[in-house]
C-alpha positions in Angstrom: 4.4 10.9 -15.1 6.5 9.2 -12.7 6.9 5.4 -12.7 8.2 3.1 -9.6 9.3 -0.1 -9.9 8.7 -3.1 -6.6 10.5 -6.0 -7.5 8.5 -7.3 -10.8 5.9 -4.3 -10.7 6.2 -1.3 -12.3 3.4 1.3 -11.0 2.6 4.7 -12.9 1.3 7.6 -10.7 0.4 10.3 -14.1 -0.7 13.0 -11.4 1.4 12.6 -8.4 3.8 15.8 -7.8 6.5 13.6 -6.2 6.5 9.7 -5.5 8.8 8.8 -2.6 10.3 5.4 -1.8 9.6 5.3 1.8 10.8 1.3 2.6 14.4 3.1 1.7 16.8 1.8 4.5 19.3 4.5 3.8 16.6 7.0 3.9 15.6 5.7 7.4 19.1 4.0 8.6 18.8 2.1 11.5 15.6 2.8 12.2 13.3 0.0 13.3 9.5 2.1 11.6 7.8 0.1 10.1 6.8 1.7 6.5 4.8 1.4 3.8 6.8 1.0 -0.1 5.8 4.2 -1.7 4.5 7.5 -0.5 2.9 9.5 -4.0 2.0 13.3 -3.1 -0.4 15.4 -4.8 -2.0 18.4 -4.6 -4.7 17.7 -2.2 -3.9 14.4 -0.8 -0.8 11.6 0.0 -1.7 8.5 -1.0 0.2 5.6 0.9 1.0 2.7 -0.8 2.3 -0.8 0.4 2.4 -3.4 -2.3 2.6 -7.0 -1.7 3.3 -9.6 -4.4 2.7 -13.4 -4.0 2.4 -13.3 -7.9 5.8 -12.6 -8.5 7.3 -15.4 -11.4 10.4 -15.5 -8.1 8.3 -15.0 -5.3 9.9 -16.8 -1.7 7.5 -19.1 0.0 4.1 -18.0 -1.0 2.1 -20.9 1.3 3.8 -18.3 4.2 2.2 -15.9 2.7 -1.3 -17.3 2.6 -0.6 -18.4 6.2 -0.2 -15.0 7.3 -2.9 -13.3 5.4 -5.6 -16.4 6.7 -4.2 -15.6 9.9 -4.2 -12.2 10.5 -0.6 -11.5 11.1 -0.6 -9.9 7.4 -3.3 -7.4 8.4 -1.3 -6.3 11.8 1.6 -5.7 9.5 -0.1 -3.2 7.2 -1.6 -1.5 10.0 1.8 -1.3 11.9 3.3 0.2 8.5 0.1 2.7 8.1 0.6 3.6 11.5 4.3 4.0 11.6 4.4 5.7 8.1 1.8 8.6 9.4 3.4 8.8 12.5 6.9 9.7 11.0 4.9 12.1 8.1 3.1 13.6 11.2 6.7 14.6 13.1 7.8 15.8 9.9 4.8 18.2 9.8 3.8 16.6 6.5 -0.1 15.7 7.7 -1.8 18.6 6.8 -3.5 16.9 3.5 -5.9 13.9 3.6 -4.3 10.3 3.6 -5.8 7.3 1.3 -4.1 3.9 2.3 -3.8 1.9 -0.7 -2.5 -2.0 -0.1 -1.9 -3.6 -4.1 -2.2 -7.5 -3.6 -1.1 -9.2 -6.5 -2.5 -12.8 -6.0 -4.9 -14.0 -8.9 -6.1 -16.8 -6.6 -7.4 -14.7 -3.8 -11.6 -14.1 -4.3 -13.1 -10.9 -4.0 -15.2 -11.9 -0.9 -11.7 -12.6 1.3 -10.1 -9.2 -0.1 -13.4 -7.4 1.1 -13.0 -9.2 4.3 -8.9 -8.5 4.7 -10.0 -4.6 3.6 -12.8 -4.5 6.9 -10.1 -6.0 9.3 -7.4 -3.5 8.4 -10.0 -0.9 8.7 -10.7 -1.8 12.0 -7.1 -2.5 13.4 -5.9 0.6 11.9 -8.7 2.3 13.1 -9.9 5.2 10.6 -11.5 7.1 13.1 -11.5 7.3 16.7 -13.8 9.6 18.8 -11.3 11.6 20.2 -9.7 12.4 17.5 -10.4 15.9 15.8 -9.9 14.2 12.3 -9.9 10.4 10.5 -6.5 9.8 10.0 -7.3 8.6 6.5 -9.8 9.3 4.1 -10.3 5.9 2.9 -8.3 2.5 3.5 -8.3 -0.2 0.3 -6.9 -2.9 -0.7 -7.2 -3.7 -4.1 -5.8 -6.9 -6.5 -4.2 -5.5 -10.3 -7.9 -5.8 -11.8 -9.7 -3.7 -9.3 -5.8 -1.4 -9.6 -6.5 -1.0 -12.9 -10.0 0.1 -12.9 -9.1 2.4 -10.3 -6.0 4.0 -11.7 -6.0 3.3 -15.4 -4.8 0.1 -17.4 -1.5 1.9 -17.9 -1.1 2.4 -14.2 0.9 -0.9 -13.5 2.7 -3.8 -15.9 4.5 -7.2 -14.6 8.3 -6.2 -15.9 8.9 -10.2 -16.5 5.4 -10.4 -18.9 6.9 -6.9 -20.8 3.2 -5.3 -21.6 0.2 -4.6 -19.1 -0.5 -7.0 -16.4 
């Protein structure tokens, strides 16, 4: 199993073959991509994950945060880093497998009717699919808070470091 760590989350990916840290500024040096936190292969997909974490006990000026996700300036970011990320996989000649975009928000506050929302708007801005393109250029685009992570993935999948056990 291999376990990552983002600031006050630690995320398990039991299946994954490799998990890369793709936000890794010596791995990109001066570049200016924008990049999504983790890249996890497996055998017959690469799922892309960018975590974001207004829920962290040290968290820098969360009413920002809410700013930018109410006004859409959070969801142009994730689609800039979605973009970017498959871009750079794509010159690398690592696109050949199926891409699921998975965005962790960990904010207890935020109701499932606004994350539904956020989820259609990134879809859209993205976009998934495109008529003139020969493929989607990802198989599905989520975004998910650590309840609906859990469900998904496992309850062992991801803990808060500070709290010790399981979110």
């Amino acid at each position: 199993m291999i376990t990552v760590q983002e600031f006050d989350l630690e995320i398990a990916f039991p299946e994954a073959k490799a998990v890369i840290h793709f936000d890794d500024n010596d791995y990109h040096v001066n570049s200016t991509i924008q990049r999504v936190d983790f890249i996890a292969e497996y055998e017959d997909r690469h799922v892309f994950v960018e975590i974001k974490d207004p829920d962290n006990p040290v968290a820098q000026n969360v009413p920002a945060f809410e700013g930018k996700l109410n006004s859409g300036k959070l969801v142009q970011s994730l689609s800039g880093k979605f973009r970017d990320t498959l871009f750079f996989r794509s010159i690398q000649g690592k696109h050949d497998l199926s891409v699921v975009y998975v965005v962790l928000l960990s904010m207890k506050k935020l109701d499932a009717a606004l994350l539904l929302t956020k989820q259609d708007e990134l879809r859209k801005s993205i976009p998934i699919r495109h008529a003139d393109w020969a493929r989607d250029c990802a198989a599905s685009c989520i975004i998910l808070n650590v309840e609906q992570w859990k469900k998904r993935f496992g309850d062992q999948s991801i803990r808060r470091i500070s709290e010790g056990a399981a979110v």
